[in-house]
C-alpha positions as CSV (number, residue, x, y, z in Angstrom):
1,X,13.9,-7.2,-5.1
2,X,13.0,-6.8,-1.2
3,X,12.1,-3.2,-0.8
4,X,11.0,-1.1,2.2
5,X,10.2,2.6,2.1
6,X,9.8,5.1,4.8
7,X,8.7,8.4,3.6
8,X,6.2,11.5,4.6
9,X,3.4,9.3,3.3
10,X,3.3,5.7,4.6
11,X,5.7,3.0,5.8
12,X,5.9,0.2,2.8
13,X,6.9,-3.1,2.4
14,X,7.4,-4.8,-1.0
15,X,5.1,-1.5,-2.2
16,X,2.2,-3.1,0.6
17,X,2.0,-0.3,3.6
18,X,1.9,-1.2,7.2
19,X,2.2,0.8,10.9
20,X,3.8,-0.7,13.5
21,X,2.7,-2.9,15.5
22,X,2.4,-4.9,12.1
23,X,0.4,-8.1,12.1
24,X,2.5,-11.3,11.5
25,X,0.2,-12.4,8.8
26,X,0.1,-9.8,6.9
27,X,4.5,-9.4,7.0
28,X,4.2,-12.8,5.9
29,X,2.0,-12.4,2.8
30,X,4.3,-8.8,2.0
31,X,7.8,-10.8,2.0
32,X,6.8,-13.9,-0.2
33,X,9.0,-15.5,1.4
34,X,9.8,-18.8,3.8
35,X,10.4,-18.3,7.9
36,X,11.5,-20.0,10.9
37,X,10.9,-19.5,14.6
38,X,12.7,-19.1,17.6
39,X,10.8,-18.4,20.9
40,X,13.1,-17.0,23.8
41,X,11.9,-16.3,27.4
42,X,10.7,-12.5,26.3
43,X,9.7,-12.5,22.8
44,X,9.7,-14.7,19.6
45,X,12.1,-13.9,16.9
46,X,10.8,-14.5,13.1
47,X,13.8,-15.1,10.9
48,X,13.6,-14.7,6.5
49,X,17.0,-16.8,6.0
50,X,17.2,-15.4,2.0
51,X,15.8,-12.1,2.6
52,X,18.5,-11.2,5.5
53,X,15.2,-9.9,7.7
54,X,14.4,-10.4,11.3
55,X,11.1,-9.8,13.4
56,X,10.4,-9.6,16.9
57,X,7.4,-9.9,19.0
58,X,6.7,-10.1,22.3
59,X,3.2,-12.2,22.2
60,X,3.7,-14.2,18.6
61,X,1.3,-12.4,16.9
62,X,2.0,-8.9,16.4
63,X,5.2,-7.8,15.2
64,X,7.4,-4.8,17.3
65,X,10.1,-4.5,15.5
66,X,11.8,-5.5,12.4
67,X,15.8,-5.6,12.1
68,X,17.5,-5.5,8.2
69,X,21.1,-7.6,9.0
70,X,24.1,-6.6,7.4
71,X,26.7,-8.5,9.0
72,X,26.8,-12.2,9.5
73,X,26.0,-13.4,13.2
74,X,26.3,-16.8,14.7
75,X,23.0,-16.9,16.9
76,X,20.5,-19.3,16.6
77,X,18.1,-17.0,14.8
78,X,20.4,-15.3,12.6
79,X,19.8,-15.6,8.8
80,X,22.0,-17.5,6.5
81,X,21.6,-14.4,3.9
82,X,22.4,-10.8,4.6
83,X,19.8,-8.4,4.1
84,X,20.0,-7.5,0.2
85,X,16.9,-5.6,-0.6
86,X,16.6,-1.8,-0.9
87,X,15.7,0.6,2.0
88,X,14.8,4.4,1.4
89,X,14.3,6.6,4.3
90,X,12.2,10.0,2.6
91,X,13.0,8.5,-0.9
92,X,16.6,8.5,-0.6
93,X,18.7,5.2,0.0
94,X,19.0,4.5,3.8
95,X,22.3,3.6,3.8
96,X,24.0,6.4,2.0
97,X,21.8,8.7,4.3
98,X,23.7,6.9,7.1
99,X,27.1,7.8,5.9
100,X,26.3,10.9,4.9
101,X,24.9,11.8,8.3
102,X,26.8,9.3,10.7
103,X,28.2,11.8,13.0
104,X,25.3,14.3,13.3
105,X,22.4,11.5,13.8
106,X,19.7,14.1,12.1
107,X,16.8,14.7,14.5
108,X,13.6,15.0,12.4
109,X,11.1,15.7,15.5
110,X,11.2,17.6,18.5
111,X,11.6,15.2,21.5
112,X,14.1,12.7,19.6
113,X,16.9,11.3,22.3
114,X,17.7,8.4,20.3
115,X,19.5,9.8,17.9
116,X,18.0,7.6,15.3
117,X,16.0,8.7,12.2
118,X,12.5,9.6,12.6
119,X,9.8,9.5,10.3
120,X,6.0,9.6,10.5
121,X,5.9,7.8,14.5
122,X,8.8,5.2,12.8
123,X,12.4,4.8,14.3
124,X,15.2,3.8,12.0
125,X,18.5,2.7,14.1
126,X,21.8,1.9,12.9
127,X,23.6,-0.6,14.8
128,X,26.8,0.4,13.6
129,X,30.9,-0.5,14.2
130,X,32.9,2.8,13.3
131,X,31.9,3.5,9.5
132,X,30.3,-0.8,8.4
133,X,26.8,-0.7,9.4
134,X,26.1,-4.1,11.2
135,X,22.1,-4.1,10.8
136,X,19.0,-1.6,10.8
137,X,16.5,-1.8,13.5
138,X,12.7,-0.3,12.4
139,X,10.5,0.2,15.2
140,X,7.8,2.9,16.9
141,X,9.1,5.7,18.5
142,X,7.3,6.3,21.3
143,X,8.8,10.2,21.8
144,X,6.7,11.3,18.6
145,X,2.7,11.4,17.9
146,X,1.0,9.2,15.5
147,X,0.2,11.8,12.5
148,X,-3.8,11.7,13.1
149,X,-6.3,10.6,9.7
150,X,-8.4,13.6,9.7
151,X,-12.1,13.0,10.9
152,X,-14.1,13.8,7.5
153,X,-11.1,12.4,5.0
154,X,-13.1,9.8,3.7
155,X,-16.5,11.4,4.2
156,X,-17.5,11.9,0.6
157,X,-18.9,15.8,0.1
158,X,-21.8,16.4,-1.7
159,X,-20.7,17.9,-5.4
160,X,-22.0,21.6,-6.4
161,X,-21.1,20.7,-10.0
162,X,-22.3,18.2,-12.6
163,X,-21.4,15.0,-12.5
164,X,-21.2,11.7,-14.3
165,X,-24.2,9.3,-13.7
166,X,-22.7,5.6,-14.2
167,X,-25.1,2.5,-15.3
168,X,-22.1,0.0,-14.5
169,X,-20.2,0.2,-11.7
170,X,-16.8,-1.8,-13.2
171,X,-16.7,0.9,-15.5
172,X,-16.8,3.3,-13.1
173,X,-13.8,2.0,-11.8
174,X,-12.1,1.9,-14.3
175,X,-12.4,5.5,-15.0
176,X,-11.7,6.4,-11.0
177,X,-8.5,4.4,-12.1
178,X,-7.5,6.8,-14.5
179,X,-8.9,9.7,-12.3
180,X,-8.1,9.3,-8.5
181,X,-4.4,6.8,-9.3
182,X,-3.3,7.8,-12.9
183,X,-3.8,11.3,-13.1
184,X,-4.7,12.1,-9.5
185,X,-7.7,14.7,-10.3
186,X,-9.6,13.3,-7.4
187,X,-9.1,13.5,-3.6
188,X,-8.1,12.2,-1.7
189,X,-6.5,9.0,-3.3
190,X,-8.4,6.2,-1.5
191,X,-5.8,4.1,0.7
192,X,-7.3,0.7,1.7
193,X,-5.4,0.5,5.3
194,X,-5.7,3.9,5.7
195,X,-9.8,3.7,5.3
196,X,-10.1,1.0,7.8
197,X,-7.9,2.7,10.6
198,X,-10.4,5.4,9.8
199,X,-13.6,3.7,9.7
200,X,-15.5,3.9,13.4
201,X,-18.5,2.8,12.4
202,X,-17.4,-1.1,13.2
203,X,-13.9,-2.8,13.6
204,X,-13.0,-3.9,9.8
205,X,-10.2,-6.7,10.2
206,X,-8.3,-6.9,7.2
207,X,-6.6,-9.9,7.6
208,X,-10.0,-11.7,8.3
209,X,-12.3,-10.3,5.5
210,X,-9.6,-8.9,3.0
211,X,-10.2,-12.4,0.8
212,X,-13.7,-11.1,0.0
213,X,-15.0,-7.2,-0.9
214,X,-15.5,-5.1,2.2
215,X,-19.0,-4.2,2.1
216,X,-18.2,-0.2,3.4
217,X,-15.4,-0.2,0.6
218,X,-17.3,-1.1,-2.2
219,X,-20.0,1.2,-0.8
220,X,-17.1,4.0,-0.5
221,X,-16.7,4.0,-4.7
222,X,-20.4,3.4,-5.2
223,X,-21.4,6.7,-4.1
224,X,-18.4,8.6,-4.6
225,X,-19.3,11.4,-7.1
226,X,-17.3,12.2,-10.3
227,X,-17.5,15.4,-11.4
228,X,-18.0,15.6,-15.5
229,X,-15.7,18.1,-15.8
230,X,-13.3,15.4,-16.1
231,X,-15.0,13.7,-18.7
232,X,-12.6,14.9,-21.5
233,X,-9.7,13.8,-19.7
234,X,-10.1,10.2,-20.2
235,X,-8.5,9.1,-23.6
236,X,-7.9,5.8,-22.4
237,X,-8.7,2.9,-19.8
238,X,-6.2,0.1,-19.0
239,X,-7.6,-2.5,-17.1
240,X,-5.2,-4.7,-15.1
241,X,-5.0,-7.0,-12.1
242,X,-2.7,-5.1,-10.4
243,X,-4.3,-1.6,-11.0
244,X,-4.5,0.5,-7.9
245,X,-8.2,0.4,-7.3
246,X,-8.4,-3.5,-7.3
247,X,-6.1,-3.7,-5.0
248,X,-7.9,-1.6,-2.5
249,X,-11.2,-3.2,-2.9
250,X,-9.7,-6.7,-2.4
251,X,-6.6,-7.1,0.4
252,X,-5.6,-10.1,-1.3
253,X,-6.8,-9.8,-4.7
254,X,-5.1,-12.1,-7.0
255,X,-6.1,-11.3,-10.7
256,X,-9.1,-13.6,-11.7
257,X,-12.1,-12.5,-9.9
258,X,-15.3,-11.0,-11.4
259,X,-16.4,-8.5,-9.3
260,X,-16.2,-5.5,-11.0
261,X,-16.4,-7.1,-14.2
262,X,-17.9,-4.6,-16.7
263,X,-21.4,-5.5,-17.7
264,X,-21.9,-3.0,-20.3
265,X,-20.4,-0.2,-21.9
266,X,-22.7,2.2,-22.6
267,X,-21.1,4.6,-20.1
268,X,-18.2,5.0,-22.4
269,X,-20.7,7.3,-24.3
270,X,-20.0,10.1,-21.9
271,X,-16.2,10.4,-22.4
272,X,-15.6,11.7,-26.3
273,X,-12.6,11.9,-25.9
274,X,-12.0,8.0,-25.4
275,X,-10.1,5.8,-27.9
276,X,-8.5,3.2,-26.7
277,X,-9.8,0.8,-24.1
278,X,-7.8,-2.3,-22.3
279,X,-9.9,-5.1,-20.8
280,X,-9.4,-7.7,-18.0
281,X,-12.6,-7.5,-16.1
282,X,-15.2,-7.4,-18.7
283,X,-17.6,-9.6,-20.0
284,X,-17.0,-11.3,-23.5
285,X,-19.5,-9.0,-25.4
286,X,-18.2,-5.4,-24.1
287,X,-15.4,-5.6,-26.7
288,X,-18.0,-5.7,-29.2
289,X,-20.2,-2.8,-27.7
290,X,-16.6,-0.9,-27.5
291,X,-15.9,-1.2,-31.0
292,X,-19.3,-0.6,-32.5
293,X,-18.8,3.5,-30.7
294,X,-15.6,3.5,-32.6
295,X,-13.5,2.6,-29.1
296,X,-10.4,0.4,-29.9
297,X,-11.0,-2.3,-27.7
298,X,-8.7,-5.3,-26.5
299,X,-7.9,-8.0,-24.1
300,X,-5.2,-7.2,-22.1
C-alpha cells in the first residue's frame, strides 16, 4: 500500500525519506508507479492515475508540492483513482487527526497563519467541504525553520574504550546491522539522505551516483569504531537485501550485488555469544568456515 509519513523524524514516502523541494526522479522511483504530464502556463502538474497523487512544479524538475485527492474532479490532470494509501501525520492517521481537530486547525509552531498542520518545515492542508475532506496538499512552509543537521553528527569520535578490530568489512556490516538498526546501541543511526545534506566537503548527487557505492559512505562505515563492549550482544546476523545498512550504502540497491560480500569469517571469533548466522552476501565457502566454529549457518 501507498504510504506517506510525517513525523518528528523525517518526511517518508513508501518508507523512502525526502524534503521538499523533492526531485522528480527520485518521487518517481518511491511510487512504483506509472505518470502522465500536463504542462500549464505556470507549472507542470505530474499526475499517478491509480495512486490518486498529484505533483506540481514550477520548472519540471523539482517537485513543490504534492496533493493526496479525495474527491473525484473533472480537470484534465485529475486522476482516474482517488488517493487510497495511508497518510500519518506524528504517527497517527492524517485523516482522523483532521476530524478530530477540524475546527481548532492545531498550530504546532510559532508563526503558523495557515492554519494547516506543521511538522518539521512541512505544511499539511486540508482542502475541505464542511466535514468530506476533498484532497491533502503537502508542501514547505515557509513561516518555520528547517530543523538544522548538527555540524559534527556524522564526524565519527575517537573511542576511549576497546574496540573490535575487523579483517572483513561485509562482516562488519553485518554486525553494525544488528548494532546501529536492530538494536540501536550505536549513534547516531546513519541516514543515507541525511549524510549527504550534511556532507560539505563536495556536492554528493544522489540521483546521479546512488547506482554505484559513494566513495565518503563507504569510507563513513570503514572507519567507524565499534566498541567491544558490544560484542556479547550479537547472538545472531541476518543478512538480507533489504537490510537497513544496504540500503544506505547503495540509493538504488536492488538485492544482487557483491559489494560487501563477506570474504571470510574469521571475525565471528570475537562475538561468543553468536549462534546463528543468515547469509545473502557471502562467498560460497563462509558457510563452511561458520559451521566449522560451531555457528549455524544458512542461505537466506
Amino acid at each position: 500500500m501507498f504510504t506517506l509519513k510525517l513525523s518528528q523524524e523525517d518526511f517518508r514516502i513508501n518508507d523512502i525519506p525526502f524534503s521538499f523541494p523533492i526531485k522528480l526522479n527520485a518521487l518517481k522511483n518511491a511510487l512504483l508507479a506509472s505518470n502522465r504530464v500536463v504542462k500549464k502556463k505556470h507549472n507542470t502538474i505530474y499526475t499517478w492515475d491509480e495512486l490518486g497523487v498529484l505533483a506540481y512544479s514550477k520548472d519540471g524538475n523539482v517537485i513543490e508540492s504534492l496533493q493526496l485527492v479525495l474527491k473525484k474532479e473533472d480537470f484534465d490532470f485529475s486522476p482516474k483513482q482517488l488517493f487510497n494509501g495511508q497518510f500519518f501525520f506524528d504517527h497517527e492517521e492524517v485523516i482522523s487527526y483532521y476530524r478530530t481537530h477540524k475546527d481548532k486547525r492545531v498550530k504546532l509552531f510559532d508563526g503558523d497563519s495557515s492554519g494547516a498542520l506543521i511538522l518539521n518545515n512541512i505544511s499539511v492542508w486540508f482542502d475541505s467541504d464542511q466535514n468530506n475532506i476533498d484532497a491533502i496538499e503537502i508542501t514547505t512552509f515557509k513561516g518555520s525553520s528547517i530543523k538544522e543537521i548538527p555540524k559534527n553528527k556524522y564526524i565519527i569520535k575517537e573511542l576511549n574504550e576497546e574496540q573490535i578490530e575487523f579483517s572483513d568489512f561485509g562482516f562488519k556490516l553485518s554486525i553494525i546491522q544488528e548494532l546501529m538498526y536492530n538494536k540501536e546501541l550505536i549513534i547516531p543511526k546513519f541516514d543515507l539522505f541525511e549524510f549527504v545534506n550534511w556532507y560539505t566537503k563536495r556536492e554528493i548527487d544522489l540521483e546521479e551516483e546512488g547506482y554505484e557505492p559513494i566513495p565518503e559512505v563507504t569510507q563513513y562505515f570503514k572507519d567507524l569504531p565499534i566498541p567491544k563492549k558490544f560484542a556479547k550482544e550479537i547472538t545472531k546476523i541476518y543478512q538480507d537485501g533489504g537490510n537497513d545498512i544496504y540500503m544506505q550504502l547503495l540509493r538504488f540497491a536492488e538485492g544482487w550485488e557483491d559489494y560487501w560480500d563477506i570474504n571470510t569469517a574469521v571475525d565471528a571469533k570475537q562475538f561468543p555469544n553468536l549462534k546463528n548466522v543468515i547469509l545473502c552476501y557471502a562467498k560460497d565457502h563462509i558457510i563452511d568456515e561458520l559451521t566449522e566454529q560451531g555457528i549455524k549457518a544458512e542461505w537466506v
